[in-house]
C-alpha positions as CSV (number, residue, x, y, z in Angstrom):
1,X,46.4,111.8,181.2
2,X,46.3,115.2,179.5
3,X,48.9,116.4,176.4
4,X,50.9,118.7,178.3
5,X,53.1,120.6,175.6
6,X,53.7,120.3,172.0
7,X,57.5,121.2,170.6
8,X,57.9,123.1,167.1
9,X,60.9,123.5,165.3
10,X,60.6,127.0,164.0
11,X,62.8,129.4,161.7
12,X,62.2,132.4,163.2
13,X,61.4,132.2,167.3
14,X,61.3,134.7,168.1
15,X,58.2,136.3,165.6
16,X,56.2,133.1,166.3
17,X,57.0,133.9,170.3
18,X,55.5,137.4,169.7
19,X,52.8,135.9,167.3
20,X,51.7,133.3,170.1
21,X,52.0,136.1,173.1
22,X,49.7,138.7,171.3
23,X,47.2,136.7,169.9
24,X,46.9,133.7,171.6
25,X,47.3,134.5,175.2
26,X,50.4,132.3,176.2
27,X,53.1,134.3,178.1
28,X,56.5,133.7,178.1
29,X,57.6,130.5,180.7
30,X,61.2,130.6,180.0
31,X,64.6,130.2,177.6
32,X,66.0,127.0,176.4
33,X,68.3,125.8,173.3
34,X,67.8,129.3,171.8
35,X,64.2,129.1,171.7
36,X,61.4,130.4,174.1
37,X,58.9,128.0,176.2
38,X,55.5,129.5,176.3
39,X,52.8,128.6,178.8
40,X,49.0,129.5,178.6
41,X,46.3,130.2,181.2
42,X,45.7,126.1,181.5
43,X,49.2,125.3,181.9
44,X,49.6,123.9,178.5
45,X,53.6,124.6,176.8
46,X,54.6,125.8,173.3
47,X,57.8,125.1,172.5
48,X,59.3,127.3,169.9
49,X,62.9,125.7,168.7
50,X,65.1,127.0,166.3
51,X,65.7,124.7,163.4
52,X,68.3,125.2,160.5
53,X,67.9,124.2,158.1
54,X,64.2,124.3,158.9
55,X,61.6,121.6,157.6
56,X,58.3,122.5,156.4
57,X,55.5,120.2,158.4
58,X,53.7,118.1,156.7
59,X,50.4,118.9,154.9
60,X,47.7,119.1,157.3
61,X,49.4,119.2,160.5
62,X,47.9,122.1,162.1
63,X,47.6,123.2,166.2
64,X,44.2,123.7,166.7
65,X,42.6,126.2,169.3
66,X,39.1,125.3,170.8
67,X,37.0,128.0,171.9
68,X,33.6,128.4,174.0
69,X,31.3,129.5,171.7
70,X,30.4,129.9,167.6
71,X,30.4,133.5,168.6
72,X,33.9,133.5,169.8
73,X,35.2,131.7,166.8
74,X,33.1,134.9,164.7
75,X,35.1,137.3,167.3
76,X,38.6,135.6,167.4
77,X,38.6,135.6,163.3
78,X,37.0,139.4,163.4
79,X,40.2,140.5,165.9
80,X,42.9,138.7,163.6
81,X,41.9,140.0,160.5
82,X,41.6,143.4,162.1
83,X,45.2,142.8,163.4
84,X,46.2,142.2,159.7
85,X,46.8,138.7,160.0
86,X,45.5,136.3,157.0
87,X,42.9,134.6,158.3
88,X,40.1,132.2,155.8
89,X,36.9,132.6,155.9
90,X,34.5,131.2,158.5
91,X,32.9,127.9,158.0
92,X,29.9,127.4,159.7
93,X,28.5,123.9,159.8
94,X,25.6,124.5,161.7
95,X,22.5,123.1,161.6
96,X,23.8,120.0,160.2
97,X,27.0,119.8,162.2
98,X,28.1,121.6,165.4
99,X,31.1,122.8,163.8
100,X,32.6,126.4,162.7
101,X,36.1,126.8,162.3
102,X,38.5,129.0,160.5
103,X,42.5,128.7,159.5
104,X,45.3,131.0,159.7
105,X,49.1,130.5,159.4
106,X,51.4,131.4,162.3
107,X,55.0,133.4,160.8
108,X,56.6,129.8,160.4
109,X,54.0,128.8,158.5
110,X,52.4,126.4,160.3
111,X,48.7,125.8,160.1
112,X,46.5,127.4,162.7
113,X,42.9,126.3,163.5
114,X,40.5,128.3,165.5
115,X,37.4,126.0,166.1
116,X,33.9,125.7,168.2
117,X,32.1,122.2,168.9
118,X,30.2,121.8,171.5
119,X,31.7,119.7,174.8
């Protein structure tokens, strides 16, 4: 069984649509209840909902993106912050642990997590 979509209620859909297209690689899938439904190479659906009034998520919910290398999380942090997006700085948990990771925040605020462990 694999998690096939996850369902935010956002304030502003369409800027975390745009947000999600340009620098996450999902494309848009379709329209639904005044939001957008967007779909990534691996199938996998973001729902982006209007809310109002909207309600903050709790504290440490975040979506977190795997990548395929501690390189790539180096690379992925190095093309946001170039985009002008706030990223935090790399952590890098290597030798001890197999672990480097960084966190941005998507225009609705919620918590964003680009990460590498290995498989």
């Amino acid at each position: 069984m694999n998690l096939n979509h996850v369902n935010l209620r956002v304030s502003d859909a369409a800027a975390c649509r745009d947000f999600y297209v340009e620098h996450f690689g999902f494309r848009p899938s379709f329209e639904a209840d005044g939001g957008y439904f967007l779909r990534n190479d691996e199938g996998f659906v973001l729902a982006l909902i209007p809310a109002e009034p909207h309600q903050p998520l709790p504290e440490g919910f975040h979506i977190g993106f795997g990548v395929t290398s501690a390189d790539e999380v180096f690379a992925v942090h190095a093309r946001l912050n170039s985009a002008g997006i706030g990223v935090s700085n790399v952590e890098d948990f290597r030798p001890d642990d197999q672990y480097v990771t960084f966190r941005l925040a998507d225009p609705d605020a919620t918590e964003v997590e680009v990460f590498w462990e290995p498989a």
